[in-house]
C-alpha positions as CSV (number, residue, x, y, z in Angstrom):
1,X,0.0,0.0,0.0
2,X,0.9,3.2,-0.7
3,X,1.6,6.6,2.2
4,X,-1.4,7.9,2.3
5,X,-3.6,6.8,5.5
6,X,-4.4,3.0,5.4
7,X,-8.4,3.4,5.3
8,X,-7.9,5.8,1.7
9,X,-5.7,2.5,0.5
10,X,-8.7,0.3,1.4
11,X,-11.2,2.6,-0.4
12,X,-9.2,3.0,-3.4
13,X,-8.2,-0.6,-3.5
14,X,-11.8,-1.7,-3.6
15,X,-12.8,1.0,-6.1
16,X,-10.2,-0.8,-8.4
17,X,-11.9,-4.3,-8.2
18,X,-15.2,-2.9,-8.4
19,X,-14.2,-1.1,-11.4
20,X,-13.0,-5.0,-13.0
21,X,-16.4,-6.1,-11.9
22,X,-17.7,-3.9,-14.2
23,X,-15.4,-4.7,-16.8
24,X,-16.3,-8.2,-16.3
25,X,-19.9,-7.6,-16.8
26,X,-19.4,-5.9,-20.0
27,X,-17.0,-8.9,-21.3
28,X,-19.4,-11.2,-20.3
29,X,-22.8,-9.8,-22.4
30,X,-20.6,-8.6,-25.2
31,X,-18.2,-11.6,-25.7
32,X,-18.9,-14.9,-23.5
33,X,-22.5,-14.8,-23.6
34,X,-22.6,-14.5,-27.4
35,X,-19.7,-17.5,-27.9
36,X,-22.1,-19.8,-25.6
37,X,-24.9,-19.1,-28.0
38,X,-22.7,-20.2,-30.7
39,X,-21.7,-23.0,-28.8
40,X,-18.1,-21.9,-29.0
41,X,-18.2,-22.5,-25.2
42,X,-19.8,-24.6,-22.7
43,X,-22.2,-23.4,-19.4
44,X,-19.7,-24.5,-17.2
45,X,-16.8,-22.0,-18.7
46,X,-19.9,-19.1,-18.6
47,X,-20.0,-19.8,-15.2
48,X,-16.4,-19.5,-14.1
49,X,-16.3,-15.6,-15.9
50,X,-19.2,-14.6,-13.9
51,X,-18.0,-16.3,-10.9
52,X,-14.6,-14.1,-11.2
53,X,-16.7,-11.3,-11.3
54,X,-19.0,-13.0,-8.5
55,X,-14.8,-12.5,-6.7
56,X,-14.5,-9.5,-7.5
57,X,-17.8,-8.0,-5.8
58,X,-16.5,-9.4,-2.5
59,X,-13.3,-8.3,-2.8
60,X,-14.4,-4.7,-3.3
61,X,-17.2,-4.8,-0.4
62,X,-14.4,-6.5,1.8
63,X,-12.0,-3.5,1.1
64,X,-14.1,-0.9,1.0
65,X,-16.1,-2.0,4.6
66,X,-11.8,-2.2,6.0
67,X,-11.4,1.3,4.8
68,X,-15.0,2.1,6.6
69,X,-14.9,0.6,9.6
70,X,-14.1,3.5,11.8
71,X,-16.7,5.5,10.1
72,X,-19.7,2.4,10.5
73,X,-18.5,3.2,14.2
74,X,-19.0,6.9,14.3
75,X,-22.5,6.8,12.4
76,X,-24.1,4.3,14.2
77,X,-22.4,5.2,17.7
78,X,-22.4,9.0,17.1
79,X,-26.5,9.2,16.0
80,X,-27.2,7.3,19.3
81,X,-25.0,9.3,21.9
82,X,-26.4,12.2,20.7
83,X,-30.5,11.1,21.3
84,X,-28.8,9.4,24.6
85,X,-27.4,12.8,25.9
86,X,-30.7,14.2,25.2
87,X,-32.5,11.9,27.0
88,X,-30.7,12.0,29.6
89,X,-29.5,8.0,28.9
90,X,-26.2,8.1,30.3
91,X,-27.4,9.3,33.8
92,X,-30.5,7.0,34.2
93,X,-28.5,4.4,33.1
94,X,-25.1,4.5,33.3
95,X,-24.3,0.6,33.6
96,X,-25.7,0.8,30.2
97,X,-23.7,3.4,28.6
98,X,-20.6,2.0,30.2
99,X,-21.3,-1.2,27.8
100,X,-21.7,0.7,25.0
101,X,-18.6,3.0,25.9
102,X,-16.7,0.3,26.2
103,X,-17.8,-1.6,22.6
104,X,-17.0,1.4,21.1
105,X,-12.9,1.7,22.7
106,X,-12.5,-1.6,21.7
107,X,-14.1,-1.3,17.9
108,X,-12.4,2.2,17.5
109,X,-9.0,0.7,18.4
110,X,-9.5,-2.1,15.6
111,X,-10.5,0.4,13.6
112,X,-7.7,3.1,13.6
113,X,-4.9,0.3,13.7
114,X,-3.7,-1.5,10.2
115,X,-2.3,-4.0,11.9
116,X,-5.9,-5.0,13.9
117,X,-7.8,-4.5,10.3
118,X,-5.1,-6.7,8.7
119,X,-6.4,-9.6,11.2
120,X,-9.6,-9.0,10.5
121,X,-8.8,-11.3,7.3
122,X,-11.7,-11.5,4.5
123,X,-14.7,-10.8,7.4
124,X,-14.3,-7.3,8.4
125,X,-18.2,-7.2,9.5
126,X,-17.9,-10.8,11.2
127,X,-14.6,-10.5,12.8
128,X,-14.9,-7.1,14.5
129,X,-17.4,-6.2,17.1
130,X,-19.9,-4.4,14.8
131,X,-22.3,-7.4,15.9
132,X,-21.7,-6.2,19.4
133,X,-22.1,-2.6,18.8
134,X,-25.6,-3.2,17.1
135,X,-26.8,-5.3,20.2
136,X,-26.1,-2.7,22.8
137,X,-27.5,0.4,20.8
138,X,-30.3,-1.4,19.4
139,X,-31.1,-2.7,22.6
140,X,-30.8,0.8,24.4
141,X,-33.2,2.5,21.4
142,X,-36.0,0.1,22.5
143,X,-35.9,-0.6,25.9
144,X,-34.6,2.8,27.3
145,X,-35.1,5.2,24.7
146,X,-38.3,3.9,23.3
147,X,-37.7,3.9,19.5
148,X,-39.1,1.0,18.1
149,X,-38.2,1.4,14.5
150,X,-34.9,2.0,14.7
151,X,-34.2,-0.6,16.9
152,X,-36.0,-2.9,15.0
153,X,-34.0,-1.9,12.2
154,X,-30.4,-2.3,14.1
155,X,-31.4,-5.5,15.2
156,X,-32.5,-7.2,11.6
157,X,-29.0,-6.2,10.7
158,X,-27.8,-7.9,13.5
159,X,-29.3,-10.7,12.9
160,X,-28.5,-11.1,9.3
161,X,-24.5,-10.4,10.3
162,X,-24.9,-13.7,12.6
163,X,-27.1,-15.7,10.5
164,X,-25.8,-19.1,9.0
165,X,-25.6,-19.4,5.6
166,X,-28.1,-20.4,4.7
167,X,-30.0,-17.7,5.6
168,X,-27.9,-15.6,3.7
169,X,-30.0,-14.7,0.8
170,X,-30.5,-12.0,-1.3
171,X,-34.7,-11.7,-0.7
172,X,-34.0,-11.2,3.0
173,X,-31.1,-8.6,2.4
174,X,-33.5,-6.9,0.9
175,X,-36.5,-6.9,2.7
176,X,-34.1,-5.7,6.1
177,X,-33.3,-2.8,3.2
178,X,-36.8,-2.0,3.2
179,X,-37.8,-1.7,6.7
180,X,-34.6,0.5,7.7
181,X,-35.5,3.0,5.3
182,X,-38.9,4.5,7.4
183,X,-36.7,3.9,10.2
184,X,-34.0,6.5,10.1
185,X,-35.8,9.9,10.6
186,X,-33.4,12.1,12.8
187,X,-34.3,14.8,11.9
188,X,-36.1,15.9,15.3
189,X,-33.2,15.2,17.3
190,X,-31.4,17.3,15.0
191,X,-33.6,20.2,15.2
192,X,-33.5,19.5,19.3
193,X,-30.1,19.5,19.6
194,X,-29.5,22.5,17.4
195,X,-32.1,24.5,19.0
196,X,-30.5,23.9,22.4
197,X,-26.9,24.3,21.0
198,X,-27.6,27.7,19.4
199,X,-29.0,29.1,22.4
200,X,-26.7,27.8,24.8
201,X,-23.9,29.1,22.8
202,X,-25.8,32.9,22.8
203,X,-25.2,32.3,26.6
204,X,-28.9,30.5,27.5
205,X,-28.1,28.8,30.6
206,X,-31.2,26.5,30.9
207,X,-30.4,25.3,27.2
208,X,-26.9,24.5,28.2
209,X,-28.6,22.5,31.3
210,X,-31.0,20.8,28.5
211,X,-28.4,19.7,26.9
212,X,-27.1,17.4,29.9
213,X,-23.8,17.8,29.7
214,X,-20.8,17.8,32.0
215,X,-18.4,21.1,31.8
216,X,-15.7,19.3,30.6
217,X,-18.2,18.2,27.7
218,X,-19.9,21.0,27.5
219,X,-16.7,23.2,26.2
220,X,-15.7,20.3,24.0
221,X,-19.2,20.8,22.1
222,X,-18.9,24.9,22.1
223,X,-15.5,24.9,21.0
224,X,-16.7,22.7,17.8
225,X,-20.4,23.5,17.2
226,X,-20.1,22.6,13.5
227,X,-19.0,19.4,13.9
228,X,-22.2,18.6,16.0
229,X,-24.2,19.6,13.3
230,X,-22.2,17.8,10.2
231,X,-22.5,14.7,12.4
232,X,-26.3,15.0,12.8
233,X,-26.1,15.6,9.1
234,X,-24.3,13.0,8.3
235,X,-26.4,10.7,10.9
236,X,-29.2,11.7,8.7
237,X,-28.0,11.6,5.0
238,X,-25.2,8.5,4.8
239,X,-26.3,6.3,8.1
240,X,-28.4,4.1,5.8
241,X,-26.1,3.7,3.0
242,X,-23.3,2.7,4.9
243,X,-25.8,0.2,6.9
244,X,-26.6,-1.2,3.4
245,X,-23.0,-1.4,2.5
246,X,-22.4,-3.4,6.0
247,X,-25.1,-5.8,5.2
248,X,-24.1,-6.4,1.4
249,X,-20.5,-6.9,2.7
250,X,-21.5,-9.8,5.6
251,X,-23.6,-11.1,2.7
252,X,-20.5,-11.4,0.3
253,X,-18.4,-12.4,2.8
254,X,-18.0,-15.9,2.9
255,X,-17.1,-16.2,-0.6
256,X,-13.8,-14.7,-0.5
257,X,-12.9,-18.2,-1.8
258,X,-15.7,-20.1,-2.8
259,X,-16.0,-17.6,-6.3
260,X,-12.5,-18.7,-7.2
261,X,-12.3,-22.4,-6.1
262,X,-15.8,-23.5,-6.7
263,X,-15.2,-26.8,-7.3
264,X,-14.4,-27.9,-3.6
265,X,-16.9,-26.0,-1.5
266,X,-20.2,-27.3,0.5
267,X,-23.3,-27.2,-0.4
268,X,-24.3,-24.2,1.6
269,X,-21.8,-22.1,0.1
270,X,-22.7,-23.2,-2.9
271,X,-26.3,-22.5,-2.2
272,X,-25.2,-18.6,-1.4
273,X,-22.7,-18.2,-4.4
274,X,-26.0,-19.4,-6.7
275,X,-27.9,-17.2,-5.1
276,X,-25.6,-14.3,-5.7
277,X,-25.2,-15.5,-9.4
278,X,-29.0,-15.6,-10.0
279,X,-29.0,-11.8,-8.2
280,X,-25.7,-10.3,-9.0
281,X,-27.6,-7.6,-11.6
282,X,-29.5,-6.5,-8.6
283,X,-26.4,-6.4,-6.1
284,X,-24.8,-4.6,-8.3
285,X,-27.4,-2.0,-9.1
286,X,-27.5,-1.6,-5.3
287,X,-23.3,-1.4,-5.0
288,X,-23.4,0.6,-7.5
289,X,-25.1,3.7,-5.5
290,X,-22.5,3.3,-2.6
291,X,-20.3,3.4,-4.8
292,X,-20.7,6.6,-5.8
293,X,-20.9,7.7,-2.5
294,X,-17.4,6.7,-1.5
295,X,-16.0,8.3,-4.7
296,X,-17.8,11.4,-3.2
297,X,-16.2,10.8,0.2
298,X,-12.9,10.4,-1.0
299,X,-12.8,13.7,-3.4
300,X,-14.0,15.8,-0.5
301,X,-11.6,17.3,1.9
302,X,-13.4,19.1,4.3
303,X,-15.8,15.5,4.5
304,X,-12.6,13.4,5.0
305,X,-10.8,16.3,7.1
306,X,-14.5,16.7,9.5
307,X,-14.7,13.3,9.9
308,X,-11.0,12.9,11.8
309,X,-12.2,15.6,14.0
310,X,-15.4,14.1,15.3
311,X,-13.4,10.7,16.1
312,X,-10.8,13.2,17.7
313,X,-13.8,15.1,20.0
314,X,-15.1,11.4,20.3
315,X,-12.3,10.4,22.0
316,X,-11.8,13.2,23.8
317,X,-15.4,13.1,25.1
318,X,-15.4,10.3,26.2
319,X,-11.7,9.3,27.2
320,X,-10.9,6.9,24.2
C-alpha cells in the first residue's frame, strides 16, 4: 500500500476491483455470452467468468467495509449518543452506557490500527465487534429510549450479520433494506439539539442545562459546534447507505474463496454463491449507489478532514 492513510488504501483498492467487476460484466454480455450461443463455449466455462466477477464483488465490499470501519463506528455510535445525551441515557442508566462505551474503545482501536484490520482477514463485519455494537445500541433504542423502529431496524441487521448461511439470501437482504429505510428519521433530534446548542452558545443557561452535559463536555461541544451539526447531518443523509454497504458486505463475505475455487466447496456455500449468481444484476445496481458515495467521500476534503475531528472530540469526550 501506498503513504497515504491506510483506510484511503482500502477505499481506493476496492474501487479498483469494483471497477474489473464492471469490466467483467461488460465482457461477459458482449463476448462470453454471445460464444455460448454459438456453442463456441460450454455453461460450465460461462459460469467461471461470472464467478470471477462474482470474486471481484466481495473483494471490493471487503476493502471498501476495511477502509469504513471506523466511520460504520461513528454513524451508528455517534447518532445514538447524541439522542442518549438528550434523553438524559447516560445518567439513568449509566451501567448501560458504560457497555456501549466500552464496545466502542475496543471497535475504534481495531479500527484506527492496520495491523488490527489486517487480522480482521476476508470478514471485516464478522470478525470485528460491529455485531456487538448493534446489540447494545439497538437494545438501548428500545428498551430505554423507546424507538421501536430503529431498533428494529439495528437488530435485523444484526441478525443477518450472525445468520448461518443459509439464511444468507439475497430476498432477506432486501427486505431488512426496506424496513430501515422509514426507520431513520433524525431529523427531530437534529432540530433538538441544534435549538439547544444555538442558544446555549448565545449564553442561555437553561439550554446549556438541556443539553445534559458535564463542563468538561460542554466546552468540548462549544469549542466545535459545526462538527455537531455535520454529524447529525451525516447521521441523517449516509447512516443508511453505509448500513446497506455493512449488510451487502456480511452477505458477500464468505465467498472470498468459494468464487475462485468452486469446485471444492459445501453445499451451503454453494447455495449462497448461486444465489448471488442468479442476483448479482441487482447487487450490483444496489453497489453501484454506494459506490458513488465513497467516490464522493474520498474527493471531499473538508468530509474526510471533519470526519478525523469528530473521532478526535469522540475520543476526547469520552476518554478513548
Amino acid at each position: 500500500m501506498s503513504n497515504s492513510p491506510f483506510f484511503l488504501d482500502y477505499l481506493e483498492d476496492g474501487l479498483v476491483d469494483w471497477n474489473r467487476a464492471l469490466d467483467a460484466k461488460e465482457l461477459i454480455k458482449n463476448k462470453y455470452e454471445k460464444l455460448l450461443k454459438e456453442g463456441l463455449i460450454s455453461k460450465e466455462e460461462l459460469e467461471r467468468y461470472e464467478y470471477r466477477k462474482i470474486y471481484d464483488l466481495q473483494q471490493a465490499t471487503e476493502k471498501i467495509s476495511k477502509g469504513l470501519l471506523l466511520i460504520y463506528a461513528g454513524i451508528i455510535l455517534l447518532s445514538f449518543l447524541i439522542v442518549a445525551e438528550i434523553r438524559n441515557f447516560d445518567v439513568r442508566h449509566p451501567r448501560e452506557m458504560q457497555e456501549i462505551l466500552n464496545s466502542a474503545e475496543k471497535f475504534i482501536r481495531k479500527s484506527i490500527d492496520l495491523n488490527d484490520i489486517e487480522k480482521l482477514g476476508h470478514e471485516p463485519v464478522k470478525v470485528s465487534n460491529l455485531k456487538e455494537l448493534l446489540e447494545l445500541t439497538q437494545h438501548s433504542y428500545r428498551r430505554y429510549l423507546g424507538i421501536t423502529d430503529l431498533a428494529k431496524c439495528l437488530k435485523s441487521i444484526e441478525n443477518f450479520i450472525t445468520s448461518s448461511l443459509k439464511n444468507k439470501k439475497w430476498k432477506t437482504l432486501w427486505e431488512i433494506v426496506k424496513t430501515c429505510e422509514k426507520s431513520f428519521n433524525f431529523s427531530q433530534f437534529s432540530q433538538e439539539v441544534l435549538q439547544f446548542l444555538k442558544r446555549c452558545i448565545s449564553g442561555d443557561e437553561e439550554a446549556c442545562k438541556k443539553l445534559n452535559l458535564s463542563d468538561e463536555k460542554l466546552s468540548n461541544l462549544l469549542e466545535n459546534p459545526y462538527i455537531i451539526r455535520f454529524s447529525l447531518i451525516m447521521a441523517e443523509s449516509s447512516i443508511k447507505e453505509f448500513l446497506d454497504m455493512i449488510l451487502l458486505t456480511s452477505y458477500l463475505e464468505p465467498l472470498s474463496t468459494a468464487s475462485r475455487y468452486s469446485i471444492s466447496i459445501d453445499n451451503a456455500t454453494r447455495e449462497l454463491l448461486e444465489d448471488v449468481k442468479e442476483n448479482q444484476d441487482n447487487i450490483m445496481s444496489f453497489l453501484e449507489v454506494k459506490i458513488q458515495i465513497i467516490k464522493n467521500l474520498i474527493k471531499n476534503d473538508e468530509f474526510m478532514e471533519n470526519i478525523s475531528k469528530i473521532y478526535e472530540i469522540f475520543r476526547k469526550l469520552y476518554q478513548l
